[in-house]
N, C-alpha and C positions, 0 to 999 in steps of 0.2 A: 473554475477559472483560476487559474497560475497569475503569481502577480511578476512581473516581471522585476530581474534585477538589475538591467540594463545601463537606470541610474543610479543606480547603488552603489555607495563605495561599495571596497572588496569587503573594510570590513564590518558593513552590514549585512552583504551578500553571505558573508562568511555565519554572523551571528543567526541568521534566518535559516541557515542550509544546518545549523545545530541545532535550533530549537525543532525544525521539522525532523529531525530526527529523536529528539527525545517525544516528539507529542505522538510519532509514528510510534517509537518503541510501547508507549502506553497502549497504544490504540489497539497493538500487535495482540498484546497481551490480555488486553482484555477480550481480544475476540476470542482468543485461544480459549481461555475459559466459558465463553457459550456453547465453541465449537465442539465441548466438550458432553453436555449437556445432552439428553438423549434425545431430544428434538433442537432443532435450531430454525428459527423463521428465514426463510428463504432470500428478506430483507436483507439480514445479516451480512449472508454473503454476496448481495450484491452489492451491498457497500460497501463492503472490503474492497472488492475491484475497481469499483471508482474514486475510491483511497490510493491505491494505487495508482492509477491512472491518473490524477494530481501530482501526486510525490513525484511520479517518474518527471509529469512535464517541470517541475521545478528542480530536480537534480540536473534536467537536460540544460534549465537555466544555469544556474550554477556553478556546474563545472566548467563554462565557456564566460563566466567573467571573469576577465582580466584581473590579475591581482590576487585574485581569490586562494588560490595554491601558498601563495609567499603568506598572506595573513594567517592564514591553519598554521605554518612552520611554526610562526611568532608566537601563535596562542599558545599553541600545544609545546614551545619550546623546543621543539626536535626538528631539528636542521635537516633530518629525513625522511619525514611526513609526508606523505603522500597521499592528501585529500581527495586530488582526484582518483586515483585510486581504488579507496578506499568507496565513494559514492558510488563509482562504476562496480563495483562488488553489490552495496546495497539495492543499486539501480537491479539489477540482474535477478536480485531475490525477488525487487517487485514483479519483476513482469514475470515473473517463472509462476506467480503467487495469481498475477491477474489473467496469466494465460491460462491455466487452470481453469479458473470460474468459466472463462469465453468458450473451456473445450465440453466442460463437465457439465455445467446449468441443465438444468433440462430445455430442451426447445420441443417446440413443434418441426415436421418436415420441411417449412418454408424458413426456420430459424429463429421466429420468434418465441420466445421466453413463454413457459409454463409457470407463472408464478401465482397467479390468485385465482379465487376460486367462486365464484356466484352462486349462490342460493336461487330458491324458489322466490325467499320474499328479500331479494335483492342485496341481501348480504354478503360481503367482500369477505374475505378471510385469504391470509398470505399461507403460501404452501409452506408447509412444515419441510424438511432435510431431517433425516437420520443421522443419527452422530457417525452412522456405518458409511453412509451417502456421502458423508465431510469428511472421514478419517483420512484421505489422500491429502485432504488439505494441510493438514494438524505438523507435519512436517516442515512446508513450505511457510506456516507462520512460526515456524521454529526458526528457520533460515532467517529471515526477516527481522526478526526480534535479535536474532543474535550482529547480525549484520548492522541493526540502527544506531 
């Protein structure tokens, strides 16, 4: 759930829409490096998508309050900053990042998800991904990370 910034000054709108993007760029990064990993739990990368799927709906916040554009200029001291901009860039890496997982996941025929796996004696176990399976990803958290 997105918190909205509706009632937010611009610039606390402004300070929130910075920090989500330093805690994205961490997150970015660290995924990168399991995505790297010769197996990756399946998990993984479905969190990444609903990482993104968050972040998007808070940049969609965001860049529509008011104020928010003029506060960046001030912070960043350059009179030609261009926050929204710059988020609509970011935004574009996310869902390039979440569309991805929504085309590539594995599904079944009716669309739902291939993710865990049941035993005999009732043991869950999350499907493993090949680092081969995820290397289309490894770019687009490149985008992302360089974008946050």
């Amino acid at each position: 759930m997105s918190i909205s910034t509706a009632n937010l000054a611009p610039s606390d709108a402004y300070k929130r829409d910075y920090d989500q993007a330093v805690a994205t760029k961490k997150y970015m990064n660290d995924l990168k490096a399991l995505l790297l990993q010769a197996n990756v739990g399946a998990e993984v990368v479905l969190a990444a998508s609903q990482h993104c799927r968050a972040v998007i709906a808070r940049i969609d916040i965001g860049i529509n309050t008011p104020g928010i554009a003029e506060v960046a200029r001030i912070e960043r001291n350059d009179p030609l900053y261009d926050m929204v901009a710059e988020m609509a860039a970011w935004r574009a890496t996310l869902v390039a990042l979440r569309d991805w997982v929504v085309a590539n996941f594995p599904k079944d025929g009716t669309g739902y998800l291939l993710y865990q796996q049941i035993s005999g004696d009732a043991t869950v176990t999350n499907r493993q991904l090949t680092a081969a399976a995820v290397s289309a990803v490894v770019p687009l958290v490149d985008a992302v990370i360089a974008a946050s």
